[in-house]
N, C-alpha and C positions, 0 to 999 in steps of 0.2 A: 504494500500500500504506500509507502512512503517512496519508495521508489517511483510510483506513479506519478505522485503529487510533485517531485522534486523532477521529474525528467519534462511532464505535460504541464504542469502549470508552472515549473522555476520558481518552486517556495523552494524557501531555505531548509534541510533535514534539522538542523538546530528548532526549528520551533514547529514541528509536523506531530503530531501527535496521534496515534491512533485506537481507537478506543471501541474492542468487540464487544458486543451485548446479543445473548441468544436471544431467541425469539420463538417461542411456541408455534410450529404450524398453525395451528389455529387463528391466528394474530397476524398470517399472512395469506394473502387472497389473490387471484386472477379473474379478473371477469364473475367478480362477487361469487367465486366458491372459492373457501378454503382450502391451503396446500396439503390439509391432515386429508380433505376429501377426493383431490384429484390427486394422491398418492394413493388412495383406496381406490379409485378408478383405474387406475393405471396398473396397479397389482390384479388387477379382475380382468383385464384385456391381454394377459399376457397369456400363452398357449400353454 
């Protein structure tokens, strides 16, 4: 990540900061379904 920041935008690695936070499938969505339910979709589509 900070490589990103420092190659594409030319911030300085001295003050780039990165900071993970999980995030419950639930609490993330595509086309208003959640990823817990189009992961159960996609496990059901498979042979």
């Amino acid at each position: 990540m900070t490589d990103v920041l420092v190659e594409e935008l030319g911030r300085n690695p001295e003050f780039v900061f990165v900071v993970i936070d999980e995030v419950a499938t639930d609490n993330w969505g595509r086309k208003g379904v959640s990823l817990t339910e189009l992961s159960q979709q996609a496990e059901g589509e498979k042979p």
